[in-house]
C-alpha positions as a Markdown table, in Angstrom:
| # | Residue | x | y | z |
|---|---|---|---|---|
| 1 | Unk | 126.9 | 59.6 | 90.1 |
| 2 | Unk | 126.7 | 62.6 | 92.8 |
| 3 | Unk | 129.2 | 64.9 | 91.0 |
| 4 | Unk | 127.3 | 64.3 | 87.2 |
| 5 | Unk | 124.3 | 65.1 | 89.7 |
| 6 | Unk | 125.7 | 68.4 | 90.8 |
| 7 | Unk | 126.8 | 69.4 | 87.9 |
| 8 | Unk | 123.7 | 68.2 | 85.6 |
| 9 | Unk | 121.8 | 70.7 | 88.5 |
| 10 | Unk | 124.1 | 73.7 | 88.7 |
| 11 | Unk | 123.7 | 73.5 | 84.6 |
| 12 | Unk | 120.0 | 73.5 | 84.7 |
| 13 | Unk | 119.8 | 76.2 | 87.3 |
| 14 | Unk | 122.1 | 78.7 | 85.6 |
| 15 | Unk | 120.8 | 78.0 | 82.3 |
| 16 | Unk | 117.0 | 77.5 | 82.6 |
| 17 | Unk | 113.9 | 78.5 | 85.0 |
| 18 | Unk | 114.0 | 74.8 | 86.5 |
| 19 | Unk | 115.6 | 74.7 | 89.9 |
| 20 | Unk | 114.3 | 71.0 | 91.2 |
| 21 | Unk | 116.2 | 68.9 | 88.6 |
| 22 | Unk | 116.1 | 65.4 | 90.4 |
| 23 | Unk | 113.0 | 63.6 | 92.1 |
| 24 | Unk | 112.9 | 63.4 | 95.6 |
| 25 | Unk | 114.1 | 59.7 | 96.9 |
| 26 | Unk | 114.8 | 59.0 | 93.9 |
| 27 | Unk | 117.6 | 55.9 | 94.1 |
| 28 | Unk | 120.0 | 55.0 | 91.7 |
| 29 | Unk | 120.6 | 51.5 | 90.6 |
| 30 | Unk | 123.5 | 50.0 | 88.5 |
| 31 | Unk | 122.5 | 47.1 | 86.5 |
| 32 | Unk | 125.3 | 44.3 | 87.1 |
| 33 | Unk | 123.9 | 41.2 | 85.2 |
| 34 | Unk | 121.1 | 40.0 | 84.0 |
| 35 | Unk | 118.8 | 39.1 | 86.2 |
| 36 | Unk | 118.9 | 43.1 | 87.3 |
| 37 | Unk | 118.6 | 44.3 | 83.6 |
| 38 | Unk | 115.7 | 42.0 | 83.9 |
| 39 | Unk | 113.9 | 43.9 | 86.5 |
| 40 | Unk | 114.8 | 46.9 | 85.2 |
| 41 | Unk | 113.0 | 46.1 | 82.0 |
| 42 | Unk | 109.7 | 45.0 | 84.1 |
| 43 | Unk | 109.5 | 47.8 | 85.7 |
| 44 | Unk | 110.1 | 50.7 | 82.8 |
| 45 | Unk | 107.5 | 48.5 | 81.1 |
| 46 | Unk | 105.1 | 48.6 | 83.9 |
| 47 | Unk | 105.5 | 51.7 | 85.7 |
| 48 | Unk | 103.5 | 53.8 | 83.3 |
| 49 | Unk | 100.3 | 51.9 | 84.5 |
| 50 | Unk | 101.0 | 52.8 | 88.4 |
| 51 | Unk | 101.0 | 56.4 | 88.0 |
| 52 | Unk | 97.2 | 56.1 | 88.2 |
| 53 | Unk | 97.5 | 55.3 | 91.6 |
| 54 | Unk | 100.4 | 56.9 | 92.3 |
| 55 | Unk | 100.1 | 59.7 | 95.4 |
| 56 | Unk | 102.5 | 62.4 | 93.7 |
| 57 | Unk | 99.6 | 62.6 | 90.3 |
| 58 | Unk | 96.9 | 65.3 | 91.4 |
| 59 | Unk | 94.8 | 63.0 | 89.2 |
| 60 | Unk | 95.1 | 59.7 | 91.1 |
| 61 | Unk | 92.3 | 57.5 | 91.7 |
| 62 | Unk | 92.8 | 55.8 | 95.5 |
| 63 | Unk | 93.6 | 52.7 | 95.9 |
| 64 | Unk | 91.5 | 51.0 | 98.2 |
| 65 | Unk | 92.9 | 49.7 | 101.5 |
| 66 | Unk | 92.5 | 45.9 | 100.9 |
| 67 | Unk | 94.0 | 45.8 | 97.3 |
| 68 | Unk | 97.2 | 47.0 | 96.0 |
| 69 | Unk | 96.2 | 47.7 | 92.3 |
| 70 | Unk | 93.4 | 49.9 | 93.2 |
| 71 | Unk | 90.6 | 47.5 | 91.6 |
């Protein structure tokens, strides 16, 4: 995964304006059975929805303190 990684970057930054290619702490997982590919699903499927709340969107609503989902 680290040397696609290096070479997907040094790609992008000779052949394009974009110089940040990954996201920061971004972790990679390998999905092993199904249980995992299970997860994975879930949270593709959900993720969308907790960008509202997310602290990297200039747009995002606070969550309050108290509640996790921001209602």
């Amino acid at each position: 995964m680290r040397g696609f990684k290096i070479g997907v970057t040094k790609w992008m930054r000779k052949n394009s304006n974009i110089c940040d290619v990954w996201q920061r702490n971004y972790f990679e997982h390998v999905i092993r059975n199904e249980q995992s590919l299970h997860h994975t699903r879930r949270y593709i499927a959900d993720n969308p929805a907790a960008w509202l709340h997310d602290p990297e969107n200039p747009r995002a609503i606070p969550q309050h303190p108290n509640n996790r989902r921001g209602e």
